[in-house]
C-alpha positions as CSV (number, residue, x, y, z in Angstrom):
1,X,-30.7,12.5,23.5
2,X,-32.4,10.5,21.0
3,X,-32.1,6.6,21.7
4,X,-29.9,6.1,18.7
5,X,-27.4,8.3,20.0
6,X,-26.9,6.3,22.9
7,X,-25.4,3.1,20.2
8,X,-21.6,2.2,19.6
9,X,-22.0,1.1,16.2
10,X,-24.0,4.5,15.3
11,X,-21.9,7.4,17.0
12,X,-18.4,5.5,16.1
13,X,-18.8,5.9,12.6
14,X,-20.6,9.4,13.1
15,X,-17.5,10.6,15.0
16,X,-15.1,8.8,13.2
17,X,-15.4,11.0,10.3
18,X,-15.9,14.3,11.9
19,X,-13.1,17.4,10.9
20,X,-10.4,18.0,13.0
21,X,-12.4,21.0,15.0
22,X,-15.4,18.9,15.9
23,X,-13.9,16.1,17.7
24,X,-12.3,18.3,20.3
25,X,-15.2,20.2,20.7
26,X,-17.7,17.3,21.5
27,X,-14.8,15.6,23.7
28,X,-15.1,19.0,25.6
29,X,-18.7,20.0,26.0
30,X,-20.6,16.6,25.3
31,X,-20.3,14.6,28.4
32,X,-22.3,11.6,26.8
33,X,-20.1,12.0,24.0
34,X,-17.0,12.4,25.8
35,X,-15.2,9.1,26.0
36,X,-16.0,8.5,22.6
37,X,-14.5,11.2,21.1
38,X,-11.3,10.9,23.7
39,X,-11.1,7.2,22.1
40,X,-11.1,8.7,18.5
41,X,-8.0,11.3,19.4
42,X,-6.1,9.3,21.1
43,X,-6.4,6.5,18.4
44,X,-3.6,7.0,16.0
45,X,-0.6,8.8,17.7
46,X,2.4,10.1,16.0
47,X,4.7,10.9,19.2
48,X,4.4,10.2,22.8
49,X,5.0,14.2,23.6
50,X,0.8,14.1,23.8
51,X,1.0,11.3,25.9
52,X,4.2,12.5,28.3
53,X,2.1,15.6,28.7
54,X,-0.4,13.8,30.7
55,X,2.1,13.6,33.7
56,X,2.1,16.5,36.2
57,X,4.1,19.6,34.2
58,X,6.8,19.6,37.3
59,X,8.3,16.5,36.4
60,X,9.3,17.6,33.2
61,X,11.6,18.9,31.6
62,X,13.0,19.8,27.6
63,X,16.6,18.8,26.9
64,X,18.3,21.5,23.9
65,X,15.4,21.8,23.3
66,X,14.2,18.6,21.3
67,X,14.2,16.2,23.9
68,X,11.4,15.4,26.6
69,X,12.9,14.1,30.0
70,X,11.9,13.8,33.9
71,X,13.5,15.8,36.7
72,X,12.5,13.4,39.2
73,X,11.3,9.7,39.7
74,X,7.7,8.9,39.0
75,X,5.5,8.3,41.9
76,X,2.4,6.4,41.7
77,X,-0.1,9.7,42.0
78,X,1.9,10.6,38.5
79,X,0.6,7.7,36.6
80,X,-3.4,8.8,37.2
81,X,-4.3,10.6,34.2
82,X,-1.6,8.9,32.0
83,X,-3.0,5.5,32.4
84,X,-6.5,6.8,31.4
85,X,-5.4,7.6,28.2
86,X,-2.6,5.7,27.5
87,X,-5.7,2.7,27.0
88,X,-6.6,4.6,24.4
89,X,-3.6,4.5,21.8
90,X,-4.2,1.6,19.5
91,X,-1.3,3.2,17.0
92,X,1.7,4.8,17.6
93,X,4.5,6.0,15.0
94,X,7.6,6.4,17.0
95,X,10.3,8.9,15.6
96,X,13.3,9.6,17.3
97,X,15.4,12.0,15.7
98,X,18.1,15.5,16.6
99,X,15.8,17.5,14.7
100,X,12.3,17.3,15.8
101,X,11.0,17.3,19.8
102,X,10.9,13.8,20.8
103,X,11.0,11.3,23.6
104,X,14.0,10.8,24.9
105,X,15.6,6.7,25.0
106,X,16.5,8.2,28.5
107,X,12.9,8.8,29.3
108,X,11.6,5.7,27.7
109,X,13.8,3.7,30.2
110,X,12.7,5.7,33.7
111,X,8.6,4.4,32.3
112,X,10.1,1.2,31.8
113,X,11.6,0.8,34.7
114,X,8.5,1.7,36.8
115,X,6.3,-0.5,34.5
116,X,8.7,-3.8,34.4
117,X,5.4,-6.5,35.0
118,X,3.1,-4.2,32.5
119,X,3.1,-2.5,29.2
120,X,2.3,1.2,29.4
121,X,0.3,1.2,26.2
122,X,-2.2,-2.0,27.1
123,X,-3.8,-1.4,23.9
124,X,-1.0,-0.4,21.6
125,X,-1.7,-2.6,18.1
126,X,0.6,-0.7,15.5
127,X,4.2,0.3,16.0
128,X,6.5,2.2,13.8
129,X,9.5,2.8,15.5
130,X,12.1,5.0,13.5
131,X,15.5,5.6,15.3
132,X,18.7,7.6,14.2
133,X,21.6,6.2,12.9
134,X,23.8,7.7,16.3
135,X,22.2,5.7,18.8
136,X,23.4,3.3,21.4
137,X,22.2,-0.4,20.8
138,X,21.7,-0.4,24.9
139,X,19.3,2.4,24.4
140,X,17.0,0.1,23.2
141,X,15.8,-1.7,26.4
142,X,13.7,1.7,26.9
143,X,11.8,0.7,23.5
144,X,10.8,-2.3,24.8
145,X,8.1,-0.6,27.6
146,X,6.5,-0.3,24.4
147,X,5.7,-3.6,23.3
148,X,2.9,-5.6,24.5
149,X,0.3,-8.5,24.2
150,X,-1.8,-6.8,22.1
151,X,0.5,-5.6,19.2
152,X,-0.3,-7.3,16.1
153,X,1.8,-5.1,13.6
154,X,5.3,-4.0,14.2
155,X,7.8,-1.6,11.4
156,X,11.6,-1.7,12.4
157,X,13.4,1.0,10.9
158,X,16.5,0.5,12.8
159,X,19.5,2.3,10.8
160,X,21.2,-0.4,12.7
161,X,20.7,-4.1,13.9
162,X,19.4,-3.7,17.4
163,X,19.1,-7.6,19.0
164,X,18.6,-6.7,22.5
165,X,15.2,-4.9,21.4
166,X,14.5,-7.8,19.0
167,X,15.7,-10.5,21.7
168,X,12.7,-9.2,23.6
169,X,9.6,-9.0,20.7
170,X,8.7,-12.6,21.2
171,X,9.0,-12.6,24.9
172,X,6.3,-9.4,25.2
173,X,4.2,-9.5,21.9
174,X,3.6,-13.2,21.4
175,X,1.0,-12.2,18.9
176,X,2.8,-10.6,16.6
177,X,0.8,-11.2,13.2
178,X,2.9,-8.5,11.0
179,X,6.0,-7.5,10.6
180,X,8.3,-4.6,8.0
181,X,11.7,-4.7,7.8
182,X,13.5,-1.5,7.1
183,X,15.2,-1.4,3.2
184,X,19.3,-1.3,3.9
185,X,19.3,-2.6,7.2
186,X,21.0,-5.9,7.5
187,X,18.2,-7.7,10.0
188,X,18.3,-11.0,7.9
189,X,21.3,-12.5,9.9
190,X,20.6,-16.3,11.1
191,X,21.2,-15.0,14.6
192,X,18.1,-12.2,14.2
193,X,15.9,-14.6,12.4
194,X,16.3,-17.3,14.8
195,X,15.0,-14.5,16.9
196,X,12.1,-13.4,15.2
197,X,11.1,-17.1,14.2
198,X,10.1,-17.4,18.2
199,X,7.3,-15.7,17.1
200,X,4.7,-18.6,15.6
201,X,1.7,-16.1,15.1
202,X,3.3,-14.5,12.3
203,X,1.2,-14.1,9.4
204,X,2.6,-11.2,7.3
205,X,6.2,-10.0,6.5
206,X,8.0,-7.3,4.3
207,X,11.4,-7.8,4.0
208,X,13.8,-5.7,1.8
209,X,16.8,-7.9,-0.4
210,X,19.6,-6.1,-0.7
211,X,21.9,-9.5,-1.7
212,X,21.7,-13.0,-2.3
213,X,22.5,-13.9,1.4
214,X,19.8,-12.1,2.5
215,X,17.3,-13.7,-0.1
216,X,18.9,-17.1,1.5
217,X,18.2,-16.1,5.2
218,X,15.0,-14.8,4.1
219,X,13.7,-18.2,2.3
220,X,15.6,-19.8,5.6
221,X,13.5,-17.8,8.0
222,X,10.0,-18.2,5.8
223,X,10.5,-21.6,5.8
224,X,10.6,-22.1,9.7
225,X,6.6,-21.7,9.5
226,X,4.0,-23.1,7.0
227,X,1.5,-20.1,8.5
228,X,2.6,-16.9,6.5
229,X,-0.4,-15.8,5.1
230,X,1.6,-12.7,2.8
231,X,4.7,-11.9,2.0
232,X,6.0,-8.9,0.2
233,X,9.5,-8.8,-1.3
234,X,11.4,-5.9,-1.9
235,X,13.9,-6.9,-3.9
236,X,16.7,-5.0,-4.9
237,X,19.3,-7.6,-5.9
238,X,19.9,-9.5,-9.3
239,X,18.9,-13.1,-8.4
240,X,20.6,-16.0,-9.8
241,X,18.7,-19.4,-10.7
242,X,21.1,-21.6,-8.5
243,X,23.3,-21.2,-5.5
244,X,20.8,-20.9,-2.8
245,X,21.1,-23.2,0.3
246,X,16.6,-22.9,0.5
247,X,16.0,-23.7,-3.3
248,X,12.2,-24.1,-3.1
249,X,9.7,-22.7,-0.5
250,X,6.2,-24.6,-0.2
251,X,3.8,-22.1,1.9
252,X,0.9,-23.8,2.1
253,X,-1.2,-20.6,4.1
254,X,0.0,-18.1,1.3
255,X,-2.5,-15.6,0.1
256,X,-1.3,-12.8,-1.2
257,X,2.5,-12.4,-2.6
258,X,4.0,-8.9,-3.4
259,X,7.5,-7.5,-5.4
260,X,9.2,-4.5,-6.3
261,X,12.4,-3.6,-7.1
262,X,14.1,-5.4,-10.1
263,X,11.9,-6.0,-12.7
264,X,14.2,-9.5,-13.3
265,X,13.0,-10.9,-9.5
266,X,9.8,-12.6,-10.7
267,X,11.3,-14.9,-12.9
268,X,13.8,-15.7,-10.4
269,X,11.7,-16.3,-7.5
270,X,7.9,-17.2,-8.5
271,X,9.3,-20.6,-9.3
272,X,11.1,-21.1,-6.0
273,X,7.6,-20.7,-4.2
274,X,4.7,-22.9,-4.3
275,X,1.6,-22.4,-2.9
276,X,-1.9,-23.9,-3.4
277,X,-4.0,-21.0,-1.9
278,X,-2.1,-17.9,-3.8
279,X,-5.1,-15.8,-4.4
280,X,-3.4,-12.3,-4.6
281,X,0.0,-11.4,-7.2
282,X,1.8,-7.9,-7.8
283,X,4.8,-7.9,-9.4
284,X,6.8,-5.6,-11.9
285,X,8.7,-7.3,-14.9
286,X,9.1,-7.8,-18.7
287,X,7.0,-9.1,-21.2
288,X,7.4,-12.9,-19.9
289,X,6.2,-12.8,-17.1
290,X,2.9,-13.8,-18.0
291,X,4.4,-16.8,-19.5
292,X,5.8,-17.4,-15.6
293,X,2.8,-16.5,-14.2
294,X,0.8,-19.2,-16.4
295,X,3.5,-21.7,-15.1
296,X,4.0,-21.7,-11.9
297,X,1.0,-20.0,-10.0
298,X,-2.4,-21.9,-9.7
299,X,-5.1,-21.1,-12.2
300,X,-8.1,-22.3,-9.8
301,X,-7.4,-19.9,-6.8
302,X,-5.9,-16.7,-8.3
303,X,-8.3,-13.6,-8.2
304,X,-6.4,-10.2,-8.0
305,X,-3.7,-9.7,-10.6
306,X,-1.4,-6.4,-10.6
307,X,1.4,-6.0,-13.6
308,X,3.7,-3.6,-13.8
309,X,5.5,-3.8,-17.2
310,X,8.9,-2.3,-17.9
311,X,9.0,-3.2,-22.0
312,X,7.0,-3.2,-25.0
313,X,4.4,-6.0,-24.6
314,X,1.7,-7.2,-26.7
315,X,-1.6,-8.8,-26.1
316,X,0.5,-11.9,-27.3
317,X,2.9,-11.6,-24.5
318,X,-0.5,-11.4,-22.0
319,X,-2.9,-14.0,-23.0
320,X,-1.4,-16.7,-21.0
321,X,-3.4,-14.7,-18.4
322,X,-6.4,-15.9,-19.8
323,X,-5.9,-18.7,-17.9
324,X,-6.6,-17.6,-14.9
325,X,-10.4,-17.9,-15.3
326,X,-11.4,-17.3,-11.3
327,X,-9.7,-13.1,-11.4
328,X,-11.7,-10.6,-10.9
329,X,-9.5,-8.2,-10.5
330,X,-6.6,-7.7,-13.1
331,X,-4.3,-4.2,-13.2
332,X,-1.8,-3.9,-16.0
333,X,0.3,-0.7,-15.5
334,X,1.8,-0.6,-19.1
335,X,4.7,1.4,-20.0
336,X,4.5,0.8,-23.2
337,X,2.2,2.3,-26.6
338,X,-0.6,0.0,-27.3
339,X,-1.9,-1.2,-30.9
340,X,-5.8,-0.3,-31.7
341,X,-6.0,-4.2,-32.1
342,X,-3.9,-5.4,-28.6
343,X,-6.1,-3.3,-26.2
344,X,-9.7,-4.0,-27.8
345,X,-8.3,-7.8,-27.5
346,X,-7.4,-6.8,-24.1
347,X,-10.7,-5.5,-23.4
348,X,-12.8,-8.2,-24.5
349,X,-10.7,-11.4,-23.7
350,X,-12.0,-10.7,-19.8
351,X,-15.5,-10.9,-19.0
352,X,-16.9,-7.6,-18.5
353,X,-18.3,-8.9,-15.1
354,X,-14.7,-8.6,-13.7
355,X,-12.7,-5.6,-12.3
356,X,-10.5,-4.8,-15.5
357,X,-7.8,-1.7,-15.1
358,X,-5.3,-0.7,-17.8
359,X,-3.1,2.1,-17.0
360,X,-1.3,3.1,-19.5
361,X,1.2,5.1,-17.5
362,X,3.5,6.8,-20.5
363,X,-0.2,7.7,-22.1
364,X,-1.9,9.1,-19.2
365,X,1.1,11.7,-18.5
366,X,1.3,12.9,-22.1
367,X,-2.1,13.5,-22.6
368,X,-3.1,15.1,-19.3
369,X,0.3,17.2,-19.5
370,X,0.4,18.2,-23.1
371,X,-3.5,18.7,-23.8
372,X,-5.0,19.9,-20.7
373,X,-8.1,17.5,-20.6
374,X,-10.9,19.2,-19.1
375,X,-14.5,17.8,-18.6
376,X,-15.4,19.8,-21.8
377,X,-13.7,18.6,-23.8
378,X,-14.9,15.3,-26.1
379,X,-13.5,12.7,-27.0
380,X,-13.7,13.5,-31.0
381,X,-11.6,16.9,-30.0
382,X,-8.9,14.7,-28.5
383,X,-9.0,12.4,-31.1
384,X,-8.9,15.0,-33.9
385,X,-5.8,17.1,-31.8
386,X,-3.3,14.5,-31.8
387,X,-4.3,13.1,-35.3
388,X,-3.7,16.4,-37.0
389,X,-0.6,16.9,-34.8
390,X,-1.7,20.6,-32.8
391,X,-4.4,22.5,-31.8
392,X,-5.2,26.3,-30.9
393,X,-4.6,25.1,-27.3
394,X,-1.8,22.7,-28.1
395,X,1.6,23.8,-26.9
396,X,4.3,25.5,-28.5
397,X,7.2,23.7,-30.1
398,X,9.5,24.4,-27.5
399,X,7.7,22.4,-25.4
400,X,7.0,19.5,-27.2
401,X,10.5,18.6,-28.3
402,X,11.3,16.4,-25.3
403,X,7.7,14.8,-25.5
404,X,6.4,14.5,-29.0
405,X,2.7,14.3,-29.6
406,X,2.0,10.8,-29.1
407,X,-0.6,9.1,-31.9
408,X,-3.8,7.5,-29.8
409,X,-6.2,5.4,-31.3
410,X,-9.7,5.7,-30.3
411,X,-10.0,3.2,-28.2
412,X,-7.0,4.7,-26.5
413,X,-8.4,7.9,-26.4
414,X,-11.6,6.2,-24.5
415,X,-9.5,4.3,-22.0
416,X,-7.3,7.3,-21.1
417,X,-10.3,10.2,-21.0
418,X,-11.3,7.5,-18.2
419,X,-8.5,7.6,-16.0
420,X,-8.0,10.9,-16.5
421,X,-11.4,12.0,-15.7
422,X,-12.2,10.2,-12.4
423,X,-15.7,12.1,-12.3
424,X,-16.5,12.3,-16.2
425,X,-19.4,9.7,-15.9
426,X,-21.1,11.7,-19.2
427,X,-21.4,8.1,-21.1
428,X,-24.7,9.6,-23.0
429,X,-22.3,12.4,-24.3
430,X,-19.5,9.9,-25.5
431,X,-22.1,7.9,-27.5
432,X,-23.1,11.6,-29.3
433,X,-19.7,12.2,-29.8
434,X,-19.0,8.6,-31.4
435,X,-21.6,9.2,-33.5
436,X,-21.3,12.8,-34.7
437,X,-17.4,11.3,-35.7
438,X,-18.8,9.0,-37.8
439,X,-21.2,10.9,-39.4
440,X,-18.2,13.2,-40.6
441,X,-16.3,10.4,-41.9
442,X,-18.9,7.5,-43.2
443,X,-16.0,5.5,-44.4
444,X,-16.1,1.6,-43.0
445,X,-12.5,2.1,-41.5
446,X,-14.0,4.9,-39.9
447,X,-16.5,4.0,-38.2
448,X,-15.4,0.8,-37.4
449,X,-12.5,2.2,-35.4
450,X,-15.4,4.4,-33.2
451,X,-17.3,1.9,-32.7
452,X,-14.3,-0.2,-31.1
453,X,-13.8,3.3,-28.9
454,X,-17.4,2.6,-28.0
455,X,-17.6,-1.3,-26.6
456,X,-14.2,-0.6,-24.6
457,X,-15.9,2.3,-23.1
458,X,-19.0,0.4,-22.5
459,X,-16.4,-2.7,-20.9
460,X,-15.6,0.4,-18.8
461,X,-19.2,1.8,-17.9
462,X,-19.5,-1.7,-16.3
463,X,-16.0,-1.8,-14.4
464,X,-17.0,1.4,-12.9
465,X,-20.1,0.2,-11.4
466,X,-19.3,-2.8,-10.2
467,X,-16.1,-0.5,-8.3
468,X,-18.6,1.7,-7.2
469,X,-21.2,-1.3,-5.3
470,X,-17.8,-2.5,-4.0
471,X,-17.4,0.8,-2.3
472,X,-20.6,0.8,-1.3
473,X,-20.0,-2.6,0.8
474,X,-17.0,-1.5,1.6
475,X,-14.8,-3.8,0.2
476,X,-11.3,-2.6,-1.9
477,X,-11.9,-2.4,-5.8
């Protein structure tokens, strides 16, 4: 074997990344291989079945069919091959459900019982436990076997509170750094967030609000630690201005701050929350909130913007953003039709060094539903189909009386081509296409109007290279 071969860092990515048919096959045949390739299967588990299967076949036993149980009590000769590989899983996504084969809680309980001083997964990082809504609260002391020192992430979707399994996270995974809350499940109770607040190494949380209580005991149980490092909101809730027992959160570690749900909750809850270090924001909302962004988060440290608007906007409404003079990374999702004037101010209000994205949601779905866009086809042919108002490939009018054939600008049409185009990289051909428009058309309106197509585009031509060395280093665009 050449010597290169015989290097973590060059066969991990090399088997990482090789098909589902291949990594069996070398775990099989390749002794020098063979570990490594074990590591890589057993990674990222989605049941324990595999891992149950490891014991001798004896011992168990299917209940109606769905549920995987013991006949006996374990010995220690069972637990040979099952603690080989039960090192292994770094992930697991635990669902236990009537309808698929599963572990039984009965089950989980015998491996806990014969593992009290030790977790059975020593390596386990990720959990995702997902229970159904029948089951007995007591069942859960057979979850706990799964916990461990090394779990970092945990995602509780509990369809009901379970505190004897939460009474226990802090006590076995005192490094907790991330924790998800199921949406609709009422775990922000004092008692439960006393709970979970035993765990100081908590650095990221996503909690769902469903009410006002729970956006108090949330802002109660965020405020117990000055370390949270993100914090995404899933708000569901109107939010009043006043009323709240924790009025005003100062999170002096925060990083990176996520919402969804109402489109109102921004302007309700960005000014509750201070935080000097903010460098991430994604939010959905109405045309102000670039006004409440401009007010309340700080200019010097923000980088990443991502904007969801629900209303008609214009660049009027967005140039408080300007302010923010340190982003290299802003996303506007608009919902909305854009003037000729608003997204060529749009385009050239940033500097073309940064990582600009507009989606223009309502835009891209008309035009890559109702005209087909190929790679063929230009950018004049687009332009010319929807200013005329059909085409030979256009659609009938049956099917365009729900959607009517929206107007697009060129500028539009040389955003949207794009998006919709992931690949179409033919910049050369754009420019030909530009210029053959305004050759057929010399008045100064005209061309004026291309040639605003053509310096977004170009904006663009840039955005996609700098994406591209970005993906090269492996960092996130």
């Amino acid at each position: 074997m050449h010597q290169c071969l015989q290097t973590y860092d060059t066969l991990w990515p090399i088997l990482r990344h090789s098909d589902d048919r291949t990594l069996p096959a070398v775990a099989r045949t390749c002794h020098a291989l063979s570990d490594l390739a074990l590591d890589i299967l057993w990674e990222n588990q989605t049941s324990l079945l595999n891992l149950l299967r490891c014991f001798p076949i004896d011992i168990l036993t299917l209940v109606d069919g769905k549920r995987l149980d013991f006949t006996r009590n374990l010995l220690p000769n069972d637990w040979e091959r099952f603690q080989r590989h039960a090192s292994r899983i770094k992930s697991l996504e635990l669902t236990i459900s009537s309808h698929i084969p599963h572990v039984g809680f009965r089950a989980l309980q015998a491996l806990a019982m014969c593992r009290i001083s030790m977790p059975i997964l020593p390596s386990l990082r990720t959990l995702d436990v997902l229970t159904p809504s029948d089951y007995n609260e007591g069942d859960a002391f057979g979850l706990c076997v799964l916990l461990g020192p090394t779990l970092q992430k945990l995602v509780l979707r509990f369809s009901v509170p379970s505190r004897d399994f939460i009474a226990f996270v802090p006590q076995f995974s005192p490094n907790l750094l991330h924790i998800e809350l199921l949406h609709g499940l009422d775990m922000l109770n004092p008692r439960i967030c006393r709970m979970l607040s035993a765990c100081r190494h908590l650095r990221h949380i996503t909690v769902p609000i469903d009410s006002v209580r729970q956006l108090d005991a949330a802002f109660g149980w965020l405020s117990c630690s000055n370390n949270w490092t993100s914090i995404n909101l899933d708000v569901n809730t109107s939010v009043p201005l006043s009323g709240l027992t924790h009025g005003f959160l100062h999170l002096s570690a925060l990083e990176e701050l996520r919402m969804s749900g109402q489109a109102s909750a921004p302007a309700s809850i960005v000014p509750r929350l201070s935080s000097p270090s903010l460098r991430h924001f994604q939010a959905c909302g109405y045309a102000n909130i670039g006004h409440i962004l401009m007010r309340y988060l700080n200019h010097d440290t923000l980088d990443a913007l991502n904007i969801r608007l629900l209303r008609a906007v214009t660049f009027e409404d967005l140039r408080h953003l300007y302010r923010f003079h340190k982003l290299t990374s802003l996303t506007l999702d608009l919902l909305c039709m854009l003037s000729d004037s608003n997204l060529q101010a749009m385009i050239t209000t940033w500097p073309s060094s940064q990582i600009l994205h507009i989606l223009c949601s309502v835009l891209l779905r008309r035009l890559a539903e109702t005209y087909k866009i190929s790679a063929s086809r230009s950018m004049h042919d687009v332009y010319q189909i929807q200013s005329v108002g059909r085409g030979a490939s256009d659609p009938g009018p049956e099917d365009t009386q729900d959607h009517p054939l929206p107007k697009f600008t060129p500028s539009e049409v040389a955003i949207l081509l794009y998006y919709v185009l992931p690949d179409w990289t033919n910049f050369d051909g754009i420019r030909g296409d530009i210029q053959e428009s305004s050759e057929r058309d010399k008045s100064s309106e005209t061309v004026r109007r291309w040639h605003e197509a053509w310096t977004a585009l170009k904006a663009l031509r840039i955005v996609r290279r700098r994406e591209r060395e970005l993906q090269l280093m492996g960092a996130e665009p």
